[in-house]
N, C-alpha and C positions, 0 to 999 in steps of 0.2 A: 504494500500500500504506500499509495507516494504521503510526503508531508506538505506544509504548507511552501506556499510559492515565498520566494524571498522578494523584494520591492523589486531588484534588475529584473522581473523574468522576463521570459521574450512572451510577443503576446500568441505566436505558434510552435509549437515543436512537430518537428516532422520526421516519420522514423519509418525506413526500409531495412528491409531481412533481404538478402543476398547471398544467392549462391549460385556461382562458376555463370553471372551472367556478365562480365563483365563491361562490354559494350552495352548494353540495354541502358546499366546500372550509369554509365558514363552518360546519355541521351537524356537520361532520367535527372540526373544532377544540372545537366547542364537548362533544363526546363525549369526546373525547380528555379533554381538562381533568378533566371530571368520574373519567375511567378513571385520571388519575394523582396525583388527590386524594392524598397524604400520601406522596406519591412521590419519589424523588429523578430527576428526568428531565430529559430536553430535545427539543422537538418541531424541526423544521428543514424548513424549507417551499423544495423548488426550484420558481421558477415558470418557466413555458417559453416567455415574451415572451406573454402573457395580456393581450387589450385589453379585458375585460370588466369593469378594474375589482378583482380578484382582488387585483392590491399594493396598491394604497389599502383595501381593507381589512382585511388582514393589519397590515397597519401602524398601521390605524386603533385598531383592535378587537381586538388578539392582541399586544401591544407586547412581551410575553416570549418572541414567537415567533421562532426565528432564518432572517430572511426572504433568502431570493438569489433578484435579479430578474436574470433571461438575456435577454440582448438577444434571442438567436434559437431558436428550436424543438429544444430539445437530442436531441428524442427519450426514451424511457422510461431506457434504461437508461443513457447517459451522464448522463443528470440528476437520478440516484438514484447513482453514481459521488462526482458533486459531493458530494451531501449527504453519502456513506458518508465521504469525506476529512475531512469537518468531525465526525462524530459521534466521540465521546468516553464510550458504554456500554459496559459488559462486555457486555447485549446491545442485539440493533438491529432495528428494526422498520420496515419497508418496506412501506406502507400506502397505499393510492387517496384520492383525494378525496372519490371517491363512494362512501364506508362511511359506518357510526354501528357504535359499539364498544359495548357493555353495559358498567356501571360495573366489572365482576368479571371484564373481558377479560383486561386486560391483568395482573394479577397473579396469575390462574389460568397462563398463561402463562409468568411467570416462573416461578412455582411447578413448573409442569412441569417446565421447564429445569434449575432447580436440584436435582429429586431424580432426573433423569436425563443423567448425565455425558455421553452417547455420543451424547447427543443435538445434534446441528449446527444443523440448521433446522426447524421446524413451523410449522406452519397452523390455525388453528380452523374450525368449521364457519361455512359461510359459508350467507346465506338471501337469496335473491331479494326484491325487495321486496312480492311477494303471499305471501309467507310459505314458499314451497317452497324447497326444497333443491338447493345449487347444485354441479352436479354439476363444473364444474372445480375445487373448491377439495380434491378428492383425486385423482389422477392416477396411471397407470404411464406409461413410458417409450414413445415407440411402436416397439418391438419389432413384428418382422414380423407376427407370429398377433395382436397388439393393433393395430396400425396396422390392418390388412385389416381386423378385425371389424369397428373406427369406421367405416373408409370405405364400407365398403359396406353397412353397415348392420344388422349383424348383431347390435350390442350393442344398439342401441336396438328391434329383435323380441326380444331375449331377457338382457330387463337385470340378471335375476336367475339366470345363469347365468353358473359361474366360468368355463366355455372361452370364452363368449362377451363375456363384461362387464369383463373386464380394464382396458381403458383406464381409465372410468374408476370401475372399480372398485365397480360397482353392485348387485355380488350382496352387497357388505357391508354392514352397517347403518350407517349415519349415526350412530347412537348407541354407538358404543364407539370409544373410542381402538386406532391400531395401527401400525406402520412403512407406509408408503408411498414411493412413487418421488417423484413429486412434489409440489406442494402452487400456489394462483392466484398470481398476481404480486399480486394485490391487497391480502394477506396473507402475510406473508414473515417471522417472525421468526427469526431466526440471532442464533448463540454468536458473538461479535467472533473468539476463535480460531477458528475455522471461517473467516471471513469474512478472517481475517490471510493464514490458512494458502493459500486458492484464489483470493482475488482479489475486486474487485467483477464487476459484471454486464459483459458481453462487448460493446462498444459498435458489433460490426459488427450485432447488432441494432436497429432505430430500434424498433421496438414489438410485440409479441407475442412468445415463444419464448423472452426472455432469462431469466424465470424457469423455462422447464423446463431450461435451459443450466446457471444456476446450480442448480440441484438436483442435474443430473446430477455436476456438476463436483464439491459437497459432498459427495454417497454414495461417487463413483468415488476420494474422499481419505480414506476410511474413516469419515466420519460418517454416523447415523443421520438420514433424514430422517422428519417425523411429522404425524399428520394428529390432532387434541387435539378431543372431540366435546365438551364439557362445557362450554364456551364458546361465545356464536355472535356472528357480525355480520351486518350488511344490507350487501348491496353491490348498488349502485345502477348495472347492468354497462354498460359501452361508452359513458361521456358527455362523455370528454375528443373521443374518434372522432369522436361527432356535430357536434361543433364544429373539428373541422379539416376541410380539404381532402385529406386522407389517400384513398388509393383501401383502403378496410379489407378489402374483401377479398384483393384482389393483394399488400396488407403484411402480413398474416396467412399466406400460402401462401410467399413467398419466405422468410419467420421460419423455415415449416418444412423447406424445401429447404435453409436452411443450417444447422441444425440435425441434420440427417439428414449434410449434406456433412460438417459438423464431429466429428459423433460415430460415424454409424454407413456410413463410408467404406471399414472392412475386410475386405466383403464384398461386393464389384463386383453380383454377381448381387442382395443383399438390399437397396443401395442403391437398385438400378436400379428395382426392384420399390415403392419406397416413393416413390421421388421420381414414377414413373408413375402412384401413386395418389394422390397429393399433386395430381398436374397434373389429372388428370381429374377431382379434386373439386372445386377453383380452377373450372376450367371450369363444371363444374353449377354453381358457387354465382353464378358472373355469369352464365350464361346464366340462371337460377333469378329474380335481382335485374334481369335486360333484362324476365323475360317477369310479371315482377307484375303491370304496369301492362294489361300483354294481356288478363287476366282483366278487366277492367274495361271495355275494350274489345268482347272479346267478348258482355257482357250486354247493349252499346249495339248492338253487330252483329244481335244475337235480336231484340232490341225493335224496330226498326228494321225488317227480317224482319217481324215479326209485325204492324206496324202497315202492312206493305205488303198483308197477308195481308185481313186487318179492314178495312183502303180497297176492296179487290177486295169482296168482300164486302157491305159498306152499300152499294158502288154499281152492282153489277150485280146483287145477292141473290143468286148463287150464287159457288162457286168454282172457278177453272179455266175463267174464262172467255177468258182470253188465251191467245194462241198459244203451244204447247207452247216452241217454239224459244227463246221469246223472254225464259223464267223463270229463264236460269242468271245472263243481265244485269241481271233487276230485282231479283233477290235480293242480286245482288254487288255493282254498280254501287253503287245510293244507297247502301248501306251503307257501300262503303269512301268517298265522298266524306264524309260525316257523320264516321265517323272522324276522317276528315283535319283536318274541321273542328274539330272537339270538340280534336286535336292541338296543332292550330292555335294557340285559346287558350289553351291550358295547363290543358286541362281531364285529361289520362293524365298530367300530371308534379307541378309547383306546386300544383293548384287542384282536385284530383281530385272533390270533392265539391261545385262550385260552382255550385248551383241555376242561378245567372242569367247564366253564362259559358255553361251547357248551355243556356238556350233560347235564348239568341243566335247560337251556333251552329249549331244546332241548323238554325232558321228561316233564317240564310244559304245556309247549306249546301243547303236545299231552294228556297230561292231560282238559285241555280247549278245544280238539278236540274230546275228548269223550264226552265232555258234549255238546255240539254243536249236536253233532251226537244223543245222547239222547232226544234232544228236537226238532229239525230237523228231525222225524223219515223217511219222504221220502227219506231222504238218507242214513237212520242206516241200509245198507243193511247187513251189515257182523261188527257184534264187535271183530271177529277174525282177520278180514285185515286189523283194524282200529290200534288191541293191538298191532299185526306182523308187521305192518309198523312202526309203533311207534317206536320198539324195534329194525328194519333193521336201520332207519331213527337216533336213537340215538347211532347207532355202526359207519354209514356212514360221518356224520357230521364231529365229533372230528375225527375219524381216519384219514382223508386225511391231518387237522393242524396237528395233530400228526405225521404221515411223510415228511410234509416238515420239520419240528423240529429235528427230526431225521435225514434228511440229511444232515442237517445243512445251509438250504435253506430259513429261518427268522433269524430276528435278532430281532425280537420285544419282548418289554416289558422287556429289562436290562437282558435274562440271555437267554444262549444260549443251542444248544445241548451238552448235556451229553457227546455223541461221540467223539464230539471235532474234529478242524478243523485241517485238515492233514500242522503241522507248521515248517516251518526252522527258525534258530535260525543264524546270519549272527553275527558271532564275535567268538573269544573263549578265552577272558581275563577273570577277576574274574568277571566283570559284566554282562558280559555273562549268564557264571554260575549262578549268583545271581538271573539273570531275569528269567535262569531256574526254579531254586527255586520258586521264584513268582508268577510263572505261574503255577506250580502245586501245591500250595498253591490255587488259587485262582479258585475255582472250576467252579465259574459262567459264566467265558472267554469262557472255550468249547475246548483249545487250544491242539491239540493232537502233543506234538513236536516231529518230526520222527530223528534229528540232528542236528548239530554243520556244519555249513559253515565259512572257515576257511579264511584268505586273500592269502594265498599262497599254494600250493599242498604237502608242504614237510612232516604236518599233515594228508594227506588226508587217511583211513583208522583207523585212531588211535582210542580213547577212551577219552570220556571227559564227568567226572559227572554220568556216567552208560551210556552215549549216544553216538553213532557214531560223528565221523568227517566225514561226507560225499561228502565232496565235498568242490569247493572254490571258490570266488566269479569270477573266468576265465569261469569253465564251470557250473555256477547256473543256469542255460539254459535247460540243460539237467537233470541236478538232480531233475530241478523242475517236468519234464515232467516223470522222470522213477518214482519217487515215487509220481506221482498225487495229488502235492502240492498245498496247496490252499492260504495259509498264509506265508508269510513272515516277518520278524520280526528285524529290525537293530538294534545292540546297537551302540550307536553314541560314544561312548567312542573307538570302536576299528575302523568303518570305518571314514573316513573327509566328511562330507558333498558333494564334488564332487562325488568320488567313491559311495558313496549311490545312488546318482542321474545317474550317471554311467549307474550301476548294472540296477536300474529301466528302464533306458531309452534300455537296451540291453533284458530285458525281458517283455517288456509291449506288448509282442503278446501272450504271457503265462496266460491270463484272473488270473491272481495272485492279490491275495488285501497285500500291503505292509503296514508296519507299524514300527514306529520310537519308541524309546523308549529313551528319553531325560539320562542326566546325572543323575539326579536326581532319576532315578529307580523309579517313582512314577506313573506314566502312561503312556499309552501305545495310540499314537497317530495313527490313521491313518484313510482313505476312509472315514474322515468327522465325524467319533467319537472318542472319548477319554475313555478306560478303565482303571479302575484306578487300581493301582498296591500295594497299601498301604494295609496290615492286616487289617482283620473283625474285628471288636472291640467285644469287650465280651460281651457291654452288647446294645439289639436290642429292636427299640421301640414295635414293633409287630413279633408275631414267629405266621405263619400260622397253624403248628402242633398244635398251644394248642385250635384253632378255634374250635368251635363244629362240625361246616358243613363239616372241611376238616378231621376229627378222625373220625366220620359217615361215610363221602364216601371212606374213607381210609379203614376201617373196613368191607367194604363192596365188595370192592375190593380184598380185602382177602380173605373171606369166598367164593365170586364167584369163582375163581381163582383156592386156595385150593382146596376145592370141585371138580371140571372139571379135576383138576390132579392128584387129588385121584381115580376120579374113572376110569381115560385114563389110567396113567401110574406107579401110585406107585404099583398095582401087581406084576408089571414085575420089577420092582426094588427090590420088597419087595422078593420075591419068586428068586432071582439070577437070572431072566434073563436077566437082563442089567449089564454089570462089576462092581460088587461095589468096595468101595472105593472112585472112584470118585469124582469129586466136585458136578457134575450133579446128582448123586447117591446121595449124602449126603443130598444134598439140597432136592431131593423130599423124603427122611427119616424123614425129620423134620417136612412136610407137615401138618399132625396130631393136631402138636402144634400150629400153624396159626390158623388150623380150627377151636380150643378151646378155643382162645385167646389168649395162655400164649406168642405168640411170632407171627408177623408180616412179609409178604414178605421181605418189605423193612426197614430195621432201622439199629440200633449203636451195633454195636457188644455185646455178651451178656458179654464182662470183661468189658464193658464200661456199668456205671449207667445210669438209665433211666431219670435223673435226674440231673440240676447239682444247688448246691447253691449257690444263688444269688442274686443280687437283679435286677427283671424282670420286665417288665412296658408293662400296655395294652394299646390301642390307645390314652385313653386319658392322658398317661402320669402318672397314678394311680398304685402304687406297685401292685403288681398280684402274685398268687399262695402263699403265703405267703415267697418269697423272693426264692421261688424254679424255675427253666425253666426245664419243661417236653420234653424229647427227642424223648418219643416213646417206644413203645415197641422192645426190641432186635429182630434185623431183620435176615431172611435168607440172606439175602445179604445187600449191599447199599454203603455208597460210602466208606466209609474205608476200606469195604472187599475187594473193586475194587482194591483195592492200594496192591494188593497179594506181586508184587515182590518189593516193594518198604520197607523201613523202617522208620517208622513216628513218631517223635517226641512226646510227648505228646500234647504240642500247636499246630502240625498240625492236631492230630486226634482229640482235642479240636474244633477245625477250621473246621474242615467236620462235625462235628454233628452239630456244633451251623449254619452251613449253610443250612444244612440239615431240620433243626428246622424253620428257619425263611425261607425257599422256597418251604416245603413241597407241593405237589401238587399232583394228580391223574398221571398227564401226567409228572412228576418229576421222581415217581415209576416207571410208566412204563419202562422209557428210561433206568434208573438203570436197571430194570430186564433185557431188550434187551443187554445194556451192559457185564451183566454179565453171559447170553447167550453163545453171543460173544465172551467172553473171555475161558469159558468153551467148546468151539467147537475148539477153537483154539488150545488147550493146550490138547486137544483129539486126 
């Protein structure tokens, strides 16, 4: 229990629990500051034994921040406990890592406070980070008829109906203030009397539930709880989760099992009934989180199916030529071995979308299915439809991960499509510019920036960096929709924190993913991940290209390639009947050379060495190549040739090969070749 305030106190204390978010936690400080401009405050950071870095720079970068590093994982509410014993407001603010606060949060807030006495604790409107509205940040209690509606789903068929939408409160407008039950843990502000009177947060929860506890606890002591719509923040939901070991959903369901034990235990039959539907949602949501992966699974089981179908098929010209008996094993069998396989590599967990794990597998897998078939002769009816399926079945597999990659429809595994996602650029000072820069430096993003959105019209039309002004943040509404925008991108150095939220809140029907890019130019925050924006370093612990498995299937993929386009279409190139000169032309001239070796589809231009020296290290940390990194063979195209109309530094064209070098991959090439396709049908 706190004591009394001494005459200095601030008139807010503000206090976040952190753990391993450290960029969030940075966006977060840096909002806050600006929210307590002319303020009398004090912010108080618990961090929760963070190895990501998070204390060295609080400490670094925030020196007025009042920092407590915990040896151990306190959990949410014992380590918002800590920070409540140290604050010293009349009120106190209990805030996520992963918000950004508009400059006029926090003293709309007070303001509220101060002309309503009865008031104990409120909330503002909180926005997901594509701009929609987040429906935990107003809540009721789960009362039997609200508990049942959420769980079964009644509120979400009929969200704007009061018998149905109670929980959480959805037949009301987002846009008007009103009493509420409860309000997010993410946003918490309380009267210090309130917070004297009932206590801090209940430490028998380790995370979820302790803010509907404390609400309960506040209303049930005679204070008003409040939900304040005139204010909004971002909250950036579930990112401490992502980075612990926490099983989040089974810590979520036990929250509300004692919860319900704790408060609503006076009625044997009403408990009984709630902790049953608590357990049977528990259940859905992990069996829900076992069977994702199944779906994926399943589409390789169809393909797989159907390339057994298409083998029958090209090789005996009709279908149903096999014995009836014999169809429930050839449809089941290969299938679930390929599975197994595809399992195997971490292709259903880690690696989901991994072009060249799927054709490895793939092709073992039917390796194993020859042999089978070999010793199983009742069913070696045809070793023709067994190879042709095989060979349907390892084009089928990767190519559908491969198109969603290509449309830039995953995000898995840290590096994106090649393509690049159709991006505005919302500023057009020097950091602006700069973040440009960074972004086409940073090849892995995927970031395809189409312009420059400017804050006023008087630029609109003009030219900035080689890029249009397209527009400005009055009609980014429309610009988003003419040029079929996917990305958006603020630098906070040119808009204020309102206007960002603004802008979002006037386009969140626009299925748009936005993203923040702090002062710092160092990363790029947004929809719950952080890219970082800092230079490749020179020297990488692992470069894929120098792997044997990935120069084998690389070279393999040549000669296939080559080959098929030698004998389709270099005639017609070679003999004038396609326009030479051309890029397209040139490129199948060189074909020849691919097929002999001397030179690759994809690699580093032939003025750039194959080679660069240095000193290179293999997984385990062990010099390698004798202090040289291998880039490849000079390629028909790849990502420096991409850069046609651009002009590149040496350090940036340094920066695309050594990217190049350490993400080499089948399905990497590929995208390059499409790209450069692309670009040559365009300029045709």
């Amino acid at each position: 229990m706190a004591g009394k305030r001494p005459q200095s106190a601030p008139l807010l204390s503000i206090i976040i629990v952190n753990y391993n978010v450290r960029d969030f936690l940075h966006h977060a400080l840096v909002s806050l500051q600006k929210a307590m401009k002319g303020m009398k405050g004090e912010i108080i950071v618990v961090d929760n034994a963070s190895d990501d870095g998070s204390i060295e720079m609080v400490r670094r970068r925030f020196p007025a921040v009042q920092l407590v590093a915990s040896k151990s994982n306190l959990g949410f509410a014992k380590a918002n406990n800590v920070g409540l014993k140290r604050a010293r407001g009349k009120y106190i603010l209990l805030i996520n890592p992963d918000t950004l606060v508009q400059e006029d949060t926090l003293r709309v807030m007070l303001r509220f406070f101060e002309e309503n006495h009865d008031v104990g604790l409120a909330g503002c409107k909180i926005l997901n980070p594509d701009g929609t509205f987040q429906l935990a940040c107003r809540r009721s209690f789960p009362r039997p008829w609200a508990a049942f509606t959420k769980m079964v789903g009644l509120s979400a068929l009929f969200p704007n109906s009061r018998l149905f939408g109670r929980y959480n409160l959805t037949y009301l407008s987002p846009d008007e203030t009103y009493e509420i039950d409860a309000v997010s843990g993410s946003f918490m502000m309380v009267r210090r009397a309130a917070y004297e009177q009932v206590g801090g947060l209940d430490e028998d929860f380790f995370m979820y539930g302790e803010d509907l506890d404390w609400c309960y606890r506040i209303q049930r002591a005679g204070w008003k709880n409040y939900y304040v719509h005139s204010t909004q923040i971002i909250h950036y939901k579930g990112e401490s989760t992502k980075r612990s070991d926490l099983n989040e959903i089974r810590t979520f369901y036990q929250a509300m099992h004692l919860f319900v034990q704790k408060h609503l235990s006076s009625s044997l039959m009403l408990a009984f009934l709630i902790r049953c539907a608590i357990t049977v949602s528990s259940r859905l949501a992990i069996v829900k989180a076992f069977l994702r992966p199944l779906g994926i699974a399943i589409v390789d089981i169809i393909l797989v199916d159907l390339s057994v179908v298409l083998a029958e098929w090209i090789w005996f010209g009709t279908f149903s030529r096999l014995p009836v008996h014999a169809y429930p094993i050839i449809y089941t069998v290969p299938a679930l071995i390929v599975v197994g396989g595809m399992f195997w590599a971490g292709v259903y967990t880690h690696r989901r979308m991994s072009v060249s794990r799927s054709i490895v597998a793939t092709a073992l897998s039917y390796v194993f299915i020859s042999a089978l078939v070999f010793f199983f002769k009742d069913y070696g009816f045809s070793r023709g439809v067994t190879i042709i399926s095989g060979m349907l079945s390892t084009v089928f597999l990767p190519s559908w991960r491969l198109s969603l990659r290509v449309m830039g429809r995953s995000s898995t595994e840290g590096r994106r499509s090649i393509l690049g996602r159709r991006t505005l650029i919302v500023g057009t000072d020097k950091s602006a510019q700069e973040l440009l820069r960074r972004l086409r430096n940073r090849v892995s993003d995927g970031y395809d920036v189409l312009g420059f959105i400017d804050i006023n019209r008087k630029r609109v039309g003009g030219e900035l960096a080689g890029l249009s002004i397209v527009g400005s943040t009055d009609n980014i509404g429309k610009v988003i929709q003419d040029l079929r925008v996917s990305d958006v991108i603020f630098s906070t150095q040119t808009l204020s924190y309102s206007d960002i939220l603004s802008v979002i809140g006037r386009t969140r029907e626009q299925a748009v993913d936005f993203h923040l890019v702090p002062n710092t130019l160092e990363v790029i925050i947004g929809k719950g991940s952080v890219d970082s924006l800092n230079e490749l370093p020179l020297v990488q612990i692992t470069y894929d290209i120098e792997k044997s498995t990935h120069r084998t299937l690389k070279r393999f993929f040549d000669v296939v390639v080559s080959f098929l386009l030698l004998i389709s279409i270099y005639p017609f190139v070679y003999f004038r009947r396609i326009t030479p000169g051309t890029s397209r032309s040139q490129f199948i001239l060189r074909l020849p050379a691919v097929l002999s070796g001397k030179r690759s589809l994809v690699g580093p231009p032939e003025t750039f060495p194959q080679v660069i020296e240095g000193t290179t290290h293999d997984s385990t940390g062990s010099p390698g190549h004798g202090g040289a990194l291998y880039l490849g063979k000079p390629g028909l195209t790849g990502l420096i040739q991409l850069q046609r109309n651009r002009t590149l530094s040496d350090q940036e064209r340094e920066q695309y090969n050594l990217y190049y070098a350490k993400n080499q991959s089948l399905a990497l090439d590929v995208e390059i070749l499409l790209k450069a396709m692309l670009q040559s049908r365009h300029q045709a």
